[in-house]
NUKE-449464 format. One record per residue (C-alpha): residue number from 1; x, z, y; residue in three letters; chain. Coordinates in pm, whole numbers. Example, Ala and Ser with C-alpha at 12.3 -4.5 7.8 and 13.67 -1.06 7.14 Angstrom:
% residues 2
+-----+--------+--------+--------+-----+---+
!   k !   east !     up !  north !   r ! c !
+-----+--------+--------+--------+-----+---+
!   1 !   1230 !    780 !   -450 ! ala ! A !
!   2 !   1367 !    714 !   -106 ! ser ! A !
+-----+--------+--------+--------+-----+---+
//
This chain:
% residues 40
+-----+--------+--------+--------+-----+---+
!   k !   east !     up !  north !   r ! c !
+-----+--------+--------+--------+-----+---+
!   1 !   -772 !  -1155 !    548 ! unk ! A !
!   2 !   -535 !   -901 !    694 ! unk ! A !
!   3 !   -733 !   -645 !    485 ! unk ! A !
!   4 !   -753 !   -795 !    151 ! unk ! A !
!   5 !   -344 !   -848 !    154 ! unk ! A !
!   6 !   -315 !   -468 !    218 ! unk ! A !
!   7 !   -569 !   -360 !    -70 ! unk ! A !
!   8 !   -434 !   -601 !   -284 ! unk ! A !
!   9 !    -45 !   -432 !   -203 ! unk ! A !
!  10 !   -164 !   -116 !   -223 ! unk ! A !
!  11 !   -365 !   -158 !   -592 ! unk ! A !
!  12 !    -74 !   -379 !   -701 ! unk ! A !
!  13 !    185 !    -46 !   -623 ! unk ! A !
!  14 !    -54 !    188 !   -742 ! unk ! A !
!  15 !    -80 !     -5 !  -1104 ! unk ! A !
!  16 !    300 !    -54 !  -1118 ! unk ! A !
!  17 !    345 !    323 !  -1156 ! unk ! A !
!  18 !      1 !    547 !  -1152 ! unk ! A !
!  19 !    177 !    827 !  -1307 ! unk ! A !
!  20 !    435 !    848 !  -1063 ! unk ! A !
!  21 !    404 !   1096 !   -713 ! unk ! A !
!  22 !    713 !    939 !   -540 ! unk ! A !
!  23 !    684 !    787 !   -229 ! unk ! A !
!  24 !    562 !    417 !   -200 ! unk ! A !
!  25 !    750 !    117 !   -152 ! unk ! A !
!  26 !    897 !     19 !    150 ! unk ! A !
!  27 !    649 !   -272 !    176 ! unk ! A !
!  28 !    354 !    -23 !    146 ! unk ! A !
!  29 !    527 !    196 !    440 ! unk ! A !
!  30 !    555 !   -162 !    657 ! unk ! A !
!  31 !    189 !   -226 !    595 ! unk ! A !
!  32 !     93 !    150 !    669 ! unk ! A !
!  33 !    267 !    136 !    987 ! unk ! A !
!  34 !    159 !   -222 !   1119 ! unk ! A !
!  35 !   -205 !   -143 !   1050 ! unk ! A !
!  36 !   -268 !    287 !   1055 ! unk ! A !
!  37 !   -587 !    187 !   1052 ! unk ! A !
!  38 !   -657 !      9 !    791 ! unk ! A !
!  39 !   -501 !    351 !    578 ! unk ! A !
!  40 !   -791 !    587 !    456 ! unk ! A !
+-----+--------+--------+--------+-----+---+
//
């Protein structure tokens, strides 16, 4: 369930601004650093 959550973040980020390069949201970073391995 973990898993879904942190795809869903991620896509949800990604489709608030695709066109931007600038570092993701704080959230993002949490998730990323809670669960490395879930990153690709």
């Amino acid at each position: 369930m973990a898993m879904r959550e942190l795809s869903n973040r991620r896509k949800a980020g990604q489709d608030r601004h695709p066109e931007k390069t600038e570092p993701e949201p704080p959230a993002t970073l949490w998730d990323q650093q809670q669960a490395p391995e879930a990153g690709s």
